[in-house]
C-alpha positions in Angstrom: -86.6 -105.3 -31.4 -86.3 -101.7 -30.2 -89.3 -100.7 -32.8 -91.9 -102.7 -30.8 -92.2 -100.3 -27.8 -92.4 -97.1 -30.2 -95.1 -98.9 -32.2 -97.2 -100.0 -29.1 -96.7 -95.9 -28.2 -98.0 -94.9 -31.6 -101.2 -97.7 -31.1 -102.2 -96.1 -27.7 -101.7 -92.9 -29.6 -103.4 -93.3 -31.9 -106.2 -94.9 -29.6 -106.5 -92.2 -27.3 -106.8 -89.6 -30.2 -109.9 -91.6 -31.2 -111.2 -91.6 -27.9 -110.9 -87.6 -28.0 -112.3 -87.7 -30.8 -115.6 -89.9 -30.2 -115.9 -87.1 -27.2 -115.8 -84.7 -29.0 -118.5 -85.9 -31.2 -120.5 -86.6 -28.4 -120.6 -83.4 -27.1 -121.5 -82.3 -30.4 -124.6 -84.9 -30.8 -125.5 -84.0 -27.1 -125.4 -80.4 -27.9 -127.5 -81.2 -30.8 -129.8 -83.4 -29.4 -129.2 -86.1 -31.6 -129.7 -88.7 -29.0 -126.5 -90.5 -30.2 -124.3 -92.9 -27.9 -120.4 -92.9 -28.1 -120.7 -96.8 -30.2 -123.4 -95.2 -32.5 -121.1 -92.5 -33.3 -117.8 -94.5 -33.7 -119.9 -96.6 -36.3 -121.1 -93.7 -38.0 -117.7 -92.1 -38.4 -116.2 -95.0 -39.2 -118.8 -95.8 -42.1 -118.0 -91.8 -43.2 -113.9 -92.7 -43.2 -114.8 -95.6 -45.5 -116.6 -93.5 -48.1 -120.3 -93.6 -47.0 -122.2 -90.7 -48.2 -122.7 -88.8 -44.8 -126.3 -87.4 -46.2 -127.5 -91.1 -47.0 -126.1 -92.5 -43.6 -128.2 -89.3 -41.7 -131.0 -90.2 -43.9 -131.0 -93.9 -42.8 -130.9 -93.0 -39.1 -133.7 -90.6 -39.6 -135.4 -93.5 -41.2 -134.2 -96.3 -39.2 -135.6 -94.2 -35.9 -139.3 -93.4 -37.8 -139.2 -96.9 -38.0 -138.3 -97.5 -34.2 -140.9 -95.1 -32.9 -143.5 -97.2 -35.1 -142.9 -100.3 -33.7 -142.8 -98.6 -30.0 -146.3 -97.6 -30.8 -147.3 -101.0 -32.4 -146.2 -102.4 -29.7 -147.6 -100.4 -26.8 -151.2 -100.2 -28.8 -150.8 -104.4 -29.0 -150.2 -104.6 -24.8 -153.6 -102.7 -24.3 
């Protein structure tokens, strides 16, 4: 039984590690201006860690975001 306290140590670790780590992204994508939020950027590094192709994911948020601003527009042009 005495392993359970050291393994719920090593889980809030480990979690706190990530945390510093999503910050530190942050900063980065602030810095950047990248206009990325902490969940955004857990997803992203989590797709990375499972062998996405970090060029093809930054391509699809390029895309995905074209795609966002078109709509916005669509949309605004449709309520006039």
């Amino acid at each position: 039984m005495p392993a359970e306290p050291d393994n719920k140590k090593d889980k809030q670790a480990s979690a706190a590690q990530a945390r510093e780590v999503i910050d530190v992204f942050h900063e980065i994508s602030t810095l950047l201006n990248a206009d990325l939020d902490r969940q955004t950027l857990s997803i992203c590094i989590s797709l990375i860690e499972n062998g996405v192709n970090p060029e093809a994911l930054a391509s699809v948020v390029k895309e995905l975001r074209k795609d966002a601003e078109e709509t916005k527009r669509e949309i605004q042009l449709g309520n006039q």
